[in-house]
C-alpha positions as CSV (number, residue, x, y, z in Angstrom):
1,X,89.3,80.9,65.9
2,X,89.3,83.5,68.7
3,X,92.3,85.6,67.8
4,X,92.5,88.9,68.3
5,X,95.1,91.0,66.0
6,X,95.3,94.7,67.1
7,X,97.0,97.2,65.0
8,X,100.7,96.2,64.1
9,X,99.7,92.4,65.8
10,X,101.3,93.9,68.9
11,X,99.3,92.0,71.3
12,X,97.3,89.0,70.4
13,X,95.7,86.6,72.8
14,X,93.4,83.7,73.2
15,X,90.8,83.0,75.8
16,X,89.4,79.3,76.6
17,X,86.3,78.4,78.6
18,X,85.9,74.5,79.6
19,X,88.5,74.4,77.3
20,X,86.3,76.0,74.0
21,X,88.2,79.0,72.6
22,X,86.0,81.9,73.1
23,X,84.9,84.2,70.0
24,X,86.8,87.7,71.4
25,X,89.9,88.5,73.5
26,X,90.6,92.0,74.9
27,X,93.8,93.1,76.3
28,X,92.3,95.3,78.8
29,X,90.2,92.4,80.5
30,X,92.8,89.9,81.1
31,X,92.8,89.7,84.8
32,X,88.4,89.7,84.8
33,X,89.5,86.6,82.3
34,X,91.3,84.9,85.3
35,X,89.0,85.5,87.6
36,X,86.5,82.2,86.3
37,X,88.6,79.5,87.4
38,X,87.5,77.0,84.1
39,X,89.2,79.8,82.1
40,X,92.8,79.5,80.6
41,X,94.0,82.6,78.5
42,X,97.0,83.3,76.4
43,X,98.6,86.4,75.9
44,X,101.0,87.0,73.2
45,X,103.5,90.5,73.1
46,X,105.3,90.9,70.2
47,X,108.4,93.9,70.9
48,X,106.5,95.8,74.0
49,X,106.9,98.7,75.2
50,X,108.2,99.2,78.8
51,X,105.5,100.6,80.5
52,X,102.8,98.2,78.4
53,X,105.0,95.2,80.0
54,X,104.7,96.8,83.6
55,X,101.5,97.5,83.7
56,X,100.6,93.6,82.8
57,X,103.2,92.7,85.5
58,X,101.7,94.9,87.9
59,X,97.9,93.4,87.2
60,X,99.3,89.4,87.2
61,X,102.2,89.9,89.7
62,X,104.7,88.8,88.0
63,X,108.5,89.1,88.6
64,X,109.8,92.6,88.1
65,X,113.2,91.0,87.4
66,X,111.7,88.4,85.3
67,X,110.0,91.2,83.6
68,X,113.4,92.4,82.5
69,X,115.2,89.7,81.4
70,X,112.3,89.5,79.3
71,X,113.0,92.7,77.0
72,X,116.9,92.8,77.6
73,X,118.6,92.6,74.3
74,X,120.1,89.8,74.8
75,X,119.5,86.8,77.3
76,X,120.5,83.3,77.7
77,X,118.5,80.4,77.6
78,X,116.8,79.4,81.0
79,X,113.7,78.9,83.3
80,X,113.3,80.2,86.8
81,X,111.1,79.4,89.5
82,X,108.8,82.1,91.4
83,X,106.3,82.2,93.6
84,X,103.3,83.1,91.3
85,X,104.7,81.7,88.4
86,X,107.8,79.8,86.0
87,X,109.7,82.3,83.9
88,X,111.5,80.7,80.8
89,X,113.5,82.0,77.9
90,X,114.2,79.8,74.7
91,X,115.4,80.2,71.2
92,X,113.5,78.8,68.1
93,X,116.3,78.8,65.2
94,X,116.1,78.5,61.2
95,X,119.3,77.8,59.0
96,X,118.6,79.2,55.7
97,X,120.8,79.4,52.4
98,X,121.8,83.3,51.7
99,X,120.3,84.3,48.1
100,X,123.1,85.0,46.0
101,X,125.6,82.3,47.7
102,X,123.7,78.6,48.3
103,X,126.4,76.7,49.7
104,X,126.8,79.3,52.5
105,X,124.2,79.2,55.4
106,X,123.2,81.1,57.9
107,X,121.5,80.8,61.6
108,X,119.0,82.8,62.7
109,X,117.7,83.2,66.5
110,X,114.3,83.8,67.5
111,X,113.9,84.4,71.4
112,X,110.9,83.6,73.3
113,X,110.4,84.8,76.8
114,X,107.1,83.5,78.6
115,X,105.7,83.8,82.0
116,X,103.3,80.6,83.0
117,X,100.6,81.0,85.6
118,X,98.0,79.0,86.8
119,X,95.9,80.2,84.4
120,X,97.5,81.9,81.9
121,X,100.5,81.5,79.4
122,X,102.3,85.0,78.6
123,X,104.7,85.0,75.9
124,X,106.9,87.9,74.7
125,X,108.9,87.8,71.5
126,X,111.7,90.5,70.0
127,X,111.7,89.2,66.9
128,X,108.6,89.0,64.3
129,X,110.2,86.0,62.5
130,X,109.1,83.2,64.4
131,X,105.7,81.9,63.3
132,X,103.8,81.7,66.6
133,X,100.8,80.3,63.8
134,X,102.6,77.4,63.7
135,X,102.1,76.9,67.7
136,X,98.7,77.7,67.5
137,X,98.1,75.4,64.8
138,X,99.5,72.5,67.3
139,X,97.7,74.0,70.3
140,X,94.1,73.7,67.9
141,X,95.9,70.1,66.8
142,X,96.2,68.9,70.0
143,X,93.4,70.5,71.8
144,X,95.7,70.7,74.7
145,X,94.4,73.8,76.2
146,X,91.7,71.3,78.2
147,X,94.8,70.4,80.1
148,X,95.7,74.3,81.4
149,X,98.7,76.2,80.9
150,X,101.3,73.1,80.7
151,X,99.7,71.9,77.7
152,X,100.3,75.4,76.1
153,X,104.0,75.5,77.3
154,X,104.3,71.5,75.8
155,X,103.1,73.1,72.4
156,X,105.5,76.1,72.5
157,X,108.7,74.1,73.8
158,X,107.9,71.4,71.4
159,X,107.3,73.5,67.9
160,X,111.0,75.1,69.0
161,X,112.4,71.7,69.7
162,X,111.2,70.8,66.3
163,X,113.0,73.5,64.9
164,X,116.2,72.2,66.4
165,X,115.8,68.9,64.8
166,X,115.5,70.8,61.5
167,X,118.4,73.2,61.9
168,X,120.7,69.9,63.5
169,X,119.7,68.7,60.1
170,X,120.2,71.3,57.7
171,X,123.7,70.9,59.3
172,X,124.6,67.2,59.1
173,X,123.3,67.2,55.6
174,X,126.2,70.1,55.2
175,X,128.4,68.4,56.6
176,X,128.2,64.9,55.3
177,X,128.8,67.3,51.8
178,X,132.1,68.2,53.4
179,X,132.4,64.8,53.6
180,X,132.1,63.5,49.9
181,X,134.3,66.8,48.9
182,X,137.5,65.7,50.9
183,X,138.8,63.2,48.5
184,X,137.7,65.3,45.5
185,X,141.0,67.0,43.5
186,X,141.6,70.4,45.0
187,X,140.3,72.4,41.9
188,X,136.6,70.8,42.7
189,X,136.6,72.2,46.5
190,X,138.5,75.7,46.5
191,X,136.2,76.8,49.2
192,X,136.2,73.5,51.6
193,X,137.8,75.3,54.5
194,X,135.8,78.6,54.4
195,X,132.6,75.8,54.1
196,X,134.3,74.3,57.7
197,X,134.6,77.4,59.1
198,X,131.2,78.6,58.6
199,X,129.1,75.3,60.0
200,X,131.7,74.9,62.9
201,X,130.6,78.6,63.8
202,X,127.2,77.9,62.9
203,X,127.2,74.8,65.1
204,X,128.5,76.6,68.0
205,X,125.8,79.3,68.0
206,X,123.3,76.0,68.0
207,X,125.1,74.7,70.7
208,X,124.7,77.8,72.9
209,X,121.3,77.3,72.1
210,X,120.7,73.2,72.6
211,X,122.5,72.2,75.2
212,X,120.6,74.8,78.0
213,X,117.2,73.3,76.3
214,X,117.5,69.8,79.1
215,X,117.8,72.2,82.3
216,X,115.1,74.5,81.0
217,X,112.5,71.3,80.2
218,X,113.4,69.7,83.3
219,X,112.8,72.8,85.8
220,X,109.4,73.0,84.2
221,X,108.6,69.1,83.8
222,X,109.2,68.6,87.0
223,X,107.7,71.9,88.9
224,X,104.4,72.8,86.6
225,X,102.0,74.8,87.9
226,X,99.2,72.5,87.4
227,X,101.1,69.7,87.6
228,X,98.4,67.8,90.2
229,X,95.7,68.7,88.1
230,X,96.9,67.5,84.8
231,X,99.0,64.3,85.3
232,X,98.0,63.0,82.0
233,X,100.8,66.0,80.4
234,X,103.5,63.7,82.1
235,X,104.1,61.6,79.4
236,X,104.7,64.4,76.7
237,X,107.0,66.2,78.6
238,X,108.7,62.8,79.2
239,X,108.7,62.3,75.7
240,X,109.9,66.0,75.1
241,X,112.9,66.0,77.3
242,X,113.7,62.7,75.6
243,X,113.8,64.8,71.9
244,X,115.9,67.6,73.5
245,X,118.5,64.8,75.2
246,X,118.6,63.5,71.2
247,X,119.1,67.1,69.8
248,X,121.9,67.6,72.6
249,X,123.6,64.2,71.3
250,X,123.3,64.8,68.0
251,X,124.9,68.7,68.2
252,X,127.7,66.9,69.9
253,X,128.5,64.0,67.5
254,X,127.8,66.6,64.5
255,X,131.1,68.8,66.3
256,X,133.4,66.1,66.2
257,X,132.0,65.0,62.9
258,X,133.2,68.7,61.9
259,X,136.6,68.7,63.8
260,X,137.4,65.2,62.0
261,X,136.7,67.1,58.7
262,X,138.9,70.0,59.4
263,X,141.3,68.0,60.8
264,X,141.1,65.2,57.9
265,X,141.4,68.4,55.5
266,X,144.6,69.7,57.1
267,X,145.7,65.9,56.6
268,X,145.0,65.7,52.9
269,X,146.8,69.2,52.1
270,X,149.8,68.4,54.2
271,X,150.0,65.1,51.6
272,X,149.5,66.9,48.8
273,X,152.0,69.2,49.7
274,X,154.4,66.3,50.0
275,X,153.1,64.2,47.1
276,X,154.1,67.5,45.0
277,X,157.4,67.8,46.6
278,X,158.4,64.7,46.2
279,X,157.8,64.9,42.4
280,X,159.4,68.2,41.7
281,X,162.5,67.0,43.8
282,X,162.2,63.9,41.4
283,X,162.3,66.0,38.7
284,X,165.1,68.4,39.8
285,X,166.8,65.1,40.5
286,X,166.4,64.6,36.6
287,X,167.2,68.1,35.3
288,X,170.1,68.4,37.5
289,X,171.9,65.4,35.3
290,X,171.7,67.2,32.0
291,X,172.9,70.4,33.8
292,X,176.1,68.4,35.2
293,X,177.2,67.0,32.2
294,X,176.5,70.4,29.8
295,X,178.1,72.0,32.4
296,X,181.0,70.0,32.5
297,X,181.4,70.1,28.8
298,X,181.1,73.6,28.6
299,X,184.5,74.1,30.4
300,X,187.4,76.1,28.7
301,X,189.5,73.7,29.3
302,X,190.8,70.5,26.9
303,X,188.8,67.6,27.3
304,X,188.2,64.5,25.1
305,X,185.7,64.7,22.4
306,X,186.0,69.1,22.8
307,X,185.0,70.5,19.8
308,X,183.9,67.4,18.3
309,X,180.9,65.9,17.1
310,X,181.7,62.6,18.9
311,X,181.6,64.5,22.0
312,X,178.3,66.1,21.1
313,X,177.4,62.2,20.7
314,X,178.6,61.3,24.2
315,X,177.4,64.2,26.2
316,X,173.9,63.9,24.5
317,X,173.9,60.0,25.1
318,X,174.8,60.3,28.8
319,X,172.6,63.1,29.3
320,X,169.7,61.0,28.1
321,X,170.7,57.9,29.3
322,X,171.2,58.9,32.6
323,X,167.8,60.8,32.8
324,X,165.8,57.9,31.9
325,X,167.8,55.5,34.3
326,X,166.6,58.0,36.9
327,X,163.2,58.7,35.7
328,X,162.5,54.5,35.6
329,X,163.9,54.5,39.6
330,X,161.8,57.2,40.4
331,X,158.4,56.4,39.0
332,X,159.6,52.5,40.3
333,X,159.1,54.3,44.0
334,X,156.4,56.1,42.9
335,X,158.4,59.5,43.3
336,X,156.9,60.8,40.3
C-alpha cells in the first residue's frame, strides 16, 4: 500500500498510475505527479500550518478563499464551485457513551475540508479523530481510483454518510428508551427529562450537520470534474444522495419523535400531579369529619352526652361512620 506517513502523519498521500497505487509518494513532487495525465494523487493534511497550506495552493491554484475556509475554526457545511476546482466542507460524527455515566451520550464533530481537481483529491482535517483508514480501506475495496478523483470524493462522502446512519441510530435507539420509560412509576426514571434534554440537543447539533449534506452532494453530483470521463460514478452518487435524503428524513421524524416524548412527559406529570391531588383532597375530605365533630364536642358549652361516656359513644360512632361513608364514595369515583 503506497502510503506515506511523515513525522507526526502530518501529510500523507497516495499516488495512482493506470489506476495501480504507486510504491512512494513525496510531498514535494505533487505537481511533477500531475503532470502524467493517467495519474490521480491524493493528498491528505492533517492540522497545517499556514504557509505549508499556501504554498500547496500556490503550486495547484487553488482558491485563496477556499484555502481559508479550510483552516477557519469553525465552518459550515458546504461545496463551492471554482474554476480549477470544487471546494467542499463536511462533518463525519460519532455518538459515544461518556465513561463514568452510560445513559448520557455525547456528539462529536470531525470536519473535513477537501479541494478536488482533475487529478487530484486534497483533503484537510483539524481533528485527528476521524479514521481516514477507514476511507482508504473503501477506496482499496472499491478500486475506485480507476475512475479519477470522483470516485475518491464517492468514498469520502459515503464513509461520512455512513457515520450519519450510525449516529441517527445511536439516537433512535435512545430515544425509543425514552419511550418504554414514560409509563414506568416516577422512582424508575428520575432522570427522564435531563435524558430529553440531552438527545434533543444532541439531535440538533446532527441536524446542523445532515440537513446541508443534500445541497453539498448535489453541487458535486451534478458538476464533477471528470464527470464526461467517468459516467459509470453516476449511479453511486445517485445512490448516495438517495442515503443522505434518508438520513435527512429520518433526523426529522427522530425530532418530532423527541418533542412527542417531552411533550407526552409534561402530560404524564401534569396527571400525576392531579391524580395525587385528588387523593389528598379525598383524604382531607375524610380527616376533616373527625375534626368537625371532636371539634364540636370539645366546646365549653352544655351539650347532650357532655361529660358522658354515651357521648364518647356517639361522637366516636359518627366520626367513624361518617369517615367510612365517605371513604366508600370516594374510592366508588376513584378519588382515592
Amino acid at each position: 500500500m503506497s502510503t506515506a506517513e511523515p513525522t507526526e502523519t502530518r501529510i500523507r498521500g497516495r499516488v495512482w498510475r493506470g489506476g495501480e497505487a504507486q510504491p512512494d509518494f513525496d510531498f514535494e513532487a505533487v505537481s511533477d505527479y500531475l503532470r502524467d495525465e493517467d495519474t490521480l494523487v491524493w493528498v491528505d493534511l492533517f492540522d497545517p500550518d499556514h504557509e505549508t497550506l499556501k504554498d500547496l495552493a500556490d503550486e495547484l491554484g487553488l482558491n485563496i478563499w477556499a484555502v481559508e475556509d479550510a483552516v477557519a475554526p469553525a465552518e459550515r457545511v458546504k461545496a463551492r464551485l471554482d474554476a480549477t476546482h470544487t471546494f467542499f466542507t463536511v462533518y463525519a460524527v460519532d455518538i459515544v457513551a461518556e465513561p463514568d455515566d452510560p445513559t448520557r451520550m455525547v456528539l462529536t464533530k470531525h470536519r473535513i475540508s477537501a479541494f478536488v481537481l482533475p487529478q487530484a483529491l486534497v483533503t484537510v482535517r483539524l481533528q485527528p479523530h476521524f479514521e481516514i483508514e477507514q476511507v482508504l480501506r473503501r477506496w482499496d475495496d472499491l478500486g475506485g481510483q480507476r475512475h479519477g478523483p470522483g470516485a475518491l470524493v464517492h468514498g469520502l462522502l459515503d464513509v461520512v454518510v455512513d457515520g450519519h446512519f450510525a449516529a441517527v441510530q445511536v439516537l433512535d435507539d435512545g430515544i425509543e428508551s425514552l419511550e418504554d420509560l414514560l409509563f414506568d412509576p416516577p422512582t424508575k426514571m428520575p432522570h427522564l427529562q435531563r435524558r430529553t434534554y440531552q438527545l434533543r440537543k444532541i439531535l440538533v447539533d446532527l441536524r446542523r450537520v445532515v440537513l446541508p449534506m443534500r445541497e453539498v452532494i448535489n453541487t458535486i453530483q451534478h458538476h464533477r470534474i471528470d464527470q464526461h470521463r467517468a459516467p459509470e460514478l453516476d449511479p453511486l452518487y445517485a445512490d448516495l444522495y438517495d442515503h443522505v435524503l434518508r438520513v435527512t428524513e429520518w433526523t426529522e421524524s427522530l425530532r418530532d419523535m423527541v418533542t412527542t416524548v417531552f411533550e407526552t412527559n409534561l402530560s404524564l406529570q401534569d396527571a400525576r400531579l392531579n391524580a395525587v391531588m385528588k387523593k389528598l383532597t379525598g383524604w382531607a375530605a375524610i380527616i376533616a369529619v373527625p375534626t368537625a365533630i371532636t371539634g364540636f364536642y370539645g366546646q365549653n358549652v352544655p351539650y347532650p352526652g357532655s361529660e358522658t361516656f354515651g357521648g364518647f359513644l356517639v361522637s366516636t360512632g359518627a366520626i367513624v361512620v361518617m369517615s367510612v361513608i365517605l371513604f366508600v364514595m370516594f374510592k366508588r369515583r376513584d378519588w382515592l
